[in-house]
N, C-alpha and C positions, 0 to 999 in steps of 0.2 A: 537583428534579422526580422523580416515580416512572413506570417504564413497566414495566407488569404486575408490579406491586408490589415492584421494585427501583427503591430510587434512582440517577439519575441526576445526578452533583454540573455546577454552572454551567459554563457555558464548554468544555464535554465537544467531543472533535472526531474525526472519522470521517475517519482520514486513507488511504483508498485509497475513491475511487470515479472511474467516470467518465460520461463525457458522450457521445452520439452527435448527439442531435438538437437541431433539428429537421432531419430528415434530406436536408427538399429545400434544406436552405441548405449542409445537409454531407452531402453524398451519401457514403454506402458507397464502396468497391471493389466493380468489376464481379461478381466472382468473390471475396465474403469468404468466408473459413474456419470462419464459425460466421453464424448469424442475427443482423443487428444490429437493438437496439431503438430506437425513437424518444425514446429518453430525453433529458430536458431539466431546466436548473435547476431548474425549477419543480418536476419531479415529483418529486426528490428533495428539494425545501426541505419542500413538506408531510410528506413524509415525516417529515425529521430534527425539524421544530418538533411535532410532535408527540410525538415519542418525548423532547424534552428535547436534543438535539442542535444547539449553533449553530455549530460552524465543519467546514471539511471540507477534505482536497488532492484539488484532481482530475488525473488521473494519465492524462495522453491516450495514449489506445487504442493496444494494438500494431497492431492491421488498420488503423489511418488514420496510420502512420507512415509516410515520414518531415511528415504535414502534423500541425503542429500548432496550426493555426488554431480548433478547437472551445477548446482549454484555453484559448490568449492571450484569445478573444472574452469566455470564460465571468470569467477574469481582471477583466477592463475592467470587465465588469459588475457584479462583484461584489466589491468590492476588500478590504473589511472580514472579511469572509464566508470566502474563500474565498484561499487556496495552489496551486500548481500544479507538477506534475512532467510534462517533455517526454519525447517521445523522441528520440533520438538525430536532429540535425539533419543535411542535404547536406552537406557540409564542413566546414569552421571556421569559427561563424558570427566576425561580425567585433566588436570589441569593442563599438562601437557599440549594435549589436543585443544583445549579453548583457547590457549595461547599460540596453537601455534592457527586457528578458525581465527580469531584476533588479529592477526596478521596478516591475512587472507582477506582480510576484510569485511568479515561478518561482523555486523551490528545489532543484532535480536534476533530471537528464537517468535515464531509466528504461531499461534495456536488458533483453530478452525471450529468455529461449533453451529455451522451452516446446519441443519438437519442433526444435531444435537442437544441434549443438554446444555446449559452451561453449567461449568463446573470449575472446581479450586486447579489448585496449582502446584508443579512438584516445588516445596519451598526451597528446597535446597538446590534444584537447578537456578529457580529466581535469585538468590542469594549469592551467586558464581558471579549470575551475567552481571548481576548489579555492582560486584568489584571489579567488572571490565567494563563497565560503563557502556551496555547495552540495556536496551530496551524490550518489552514484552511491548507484542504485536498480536493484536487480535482480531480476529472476525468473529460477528454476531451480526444478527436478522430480525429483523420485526420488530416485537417487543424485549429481547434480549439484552438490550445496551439497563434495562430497570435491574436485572439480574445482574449483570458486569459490575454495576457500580457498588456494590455492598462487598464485592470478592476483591477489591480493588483500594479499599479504602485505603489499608498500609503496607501496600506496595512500597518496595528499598529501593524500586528501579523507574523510568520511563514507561508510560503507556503510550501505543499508536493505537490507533482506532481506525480499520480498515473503512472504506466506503461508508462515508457517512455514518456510518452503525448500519448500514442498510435497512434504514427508518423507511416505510413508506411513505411518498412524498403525501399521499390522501388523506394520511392524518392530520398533516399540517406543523407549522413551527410551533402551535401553541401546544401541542398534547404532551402529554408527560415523557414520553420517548425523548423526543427532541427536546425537549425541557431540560432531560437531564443529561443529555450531550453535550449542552451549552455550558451546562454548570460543572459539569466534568473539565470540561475545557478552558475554562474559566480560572480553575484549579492553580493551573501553573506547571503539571508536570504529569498532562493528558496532552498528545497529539492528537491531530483528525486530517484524515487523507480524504480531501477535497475528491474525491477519486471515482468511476466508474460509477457514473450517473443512471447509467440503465440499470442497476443493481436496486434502485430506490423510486424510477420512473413508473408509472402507468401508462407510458406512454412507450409504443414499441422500435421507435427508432428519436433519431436527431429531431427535435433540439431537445428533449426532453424541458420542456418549460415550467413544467412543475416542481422542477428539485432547484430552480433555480433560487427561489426565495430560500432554501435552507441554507446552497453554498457561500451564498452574499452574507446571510445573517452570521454563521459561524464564523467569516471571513473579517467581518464588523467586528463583531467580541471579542474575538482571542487570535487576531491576526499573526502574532506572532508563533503560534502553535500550530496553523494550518500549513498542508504541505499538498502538493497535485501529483496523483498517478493516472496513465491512463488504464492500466489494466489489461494491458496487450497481452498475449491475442485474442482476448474477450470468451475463455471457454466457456459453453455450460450457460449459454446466454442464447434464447428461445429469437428473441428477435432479428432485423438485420444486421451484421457486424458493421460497428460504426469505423469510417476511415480514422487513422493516428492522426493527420492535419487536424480533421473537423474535430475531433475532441479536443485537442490543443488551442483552437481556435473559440471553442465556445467558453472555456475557463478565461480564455483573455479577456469577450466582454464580459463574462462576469465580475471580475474584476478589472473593470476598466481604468483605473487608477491607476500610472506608469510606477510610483513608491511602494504599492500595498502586491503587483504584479510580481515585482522582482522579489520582496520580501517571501512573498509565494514560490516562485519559480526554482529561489538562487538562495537566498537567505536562509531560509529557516530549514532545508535539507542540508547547505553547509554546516549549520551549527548542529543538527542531529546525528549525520552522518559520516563528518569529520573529511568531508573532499579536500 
């Protein structure tokens, strides 16, 4: 399929979005830290079927953590369709419940440290997901990804790396941020989600041209380990909200290579995510 005159190869999967709504069955927190939207399956399936996109992980929200009743529900609903990354549960759920989230289709537990520390890790939840063959999924900011990597070293399980590490693109590929993304990635058992370009832009809307040289570069190196999310519905993001097409469209010429495209799109979310 083509979306604004880049093709789009089958089976392509948008593995970072999430879900809020409908919001009077999943009410917000009283006092959320950004505006939530009423977003639902629905309005992102027309989305993605038009643009040529049929599968997608949805990655439940850090403002509705620790509940992660929107991803399991969205799960049920759609089981063919659709993967799911948690956040960090109350305790140690019990094996029971991991197997029967396993089943469900949850793939990793997502930890947030946007306006945090970064910090360790409950061993013993890592230790679970890593005998079901899930992944830890992380988000960090700015210089953050220097601290990641020393918490990380022996890790039993998968790492994803949300949005770039959301390096500022003004540092550049040469500075040590992004230096040690590459070589994270490089690793052999670090993902990185090609993902949510505004997150690492100085630039306030499309085409964001500056992060372009980071996506190609980590796309070069460790091709096999990148993966593309858009990040729909874009909360918590100052700028104008960019259309689902035109982000879609702009990772195409990035990777303008029809082999290194679908490896991106189709390939390396199959073997992560088990579609």
């Amino acid at each position: 399929m083509e979306v604004v005159g880049v093709a789009v190869p089958d089976g392509a999967c948008d593995t970072h979005i999430h879900f809020y709504g409908p919001l009077a069955k999943y009410p917000p927190p009283e006092t959320p830290r950004y505006e939530i939207p009423d977003a639902c399956p629905e309005d992102l399936f027309a989305l993605q079927d038009a643009a040529g996109i049929s599968k997608a992980v949805v990655v439940n929200a850090a403002v509705s953590s620790p509940d992660n009743r929107r991803t399991f529900d969205a799960l049920r609903q759609y089981p063919s369709r659709l993967r799911g990354i948690i956040t960090e549960p109350v305790g140690i759920p019990t094996d029971a419940e991991l197997e029967q989230w396993d089943a469900l289709g949850v793939r990793g537990v997502r930890y947030s440290y946007v306006g945090k520390r970064v910090e360790g890790f409950d061993s013993r939840l890592i230790a679970r997901i890593a005998e079901l063959g899930w992944h830890l999924q992380i988000q960090v900011e700015d210089l953050q990804i220097l601290d990641l990597d020393g918490l990380v070293a022996d890790l039993p399980c998968q790492l994803v790396i949300d949005h770039m590490g959301r390096i500022p693109a003004a540092l550049g590929v040469q500075s040590a941020p992004f230096q040690c993304l590459l070589r994270m990635a490089a690793k052999g058992t670090t993902w990185v989600k090609l993902s949510a370009p505004m997150r690492c832009s100085g630039e306030r809307q499309l085409p964001y041209a500056d992060v372009r040289d980071m996506a190609q570069l980590l796309m070069k190196e460790s091709p096999d380990r990148m993966l593309w999310g858009s990040d729909w519905p874009h909360v918590n993001h100052a700028g104008p909200i960019p259309a689902y097409a035109e982000l879609l469209r702009l990772i195409c010429e990035w990777v303008p290579e029809e082999g290194l495209r679908r490896k991106l799109l189709v390939d390396n979310p199959t073997v992560l995510y088990g579609f």
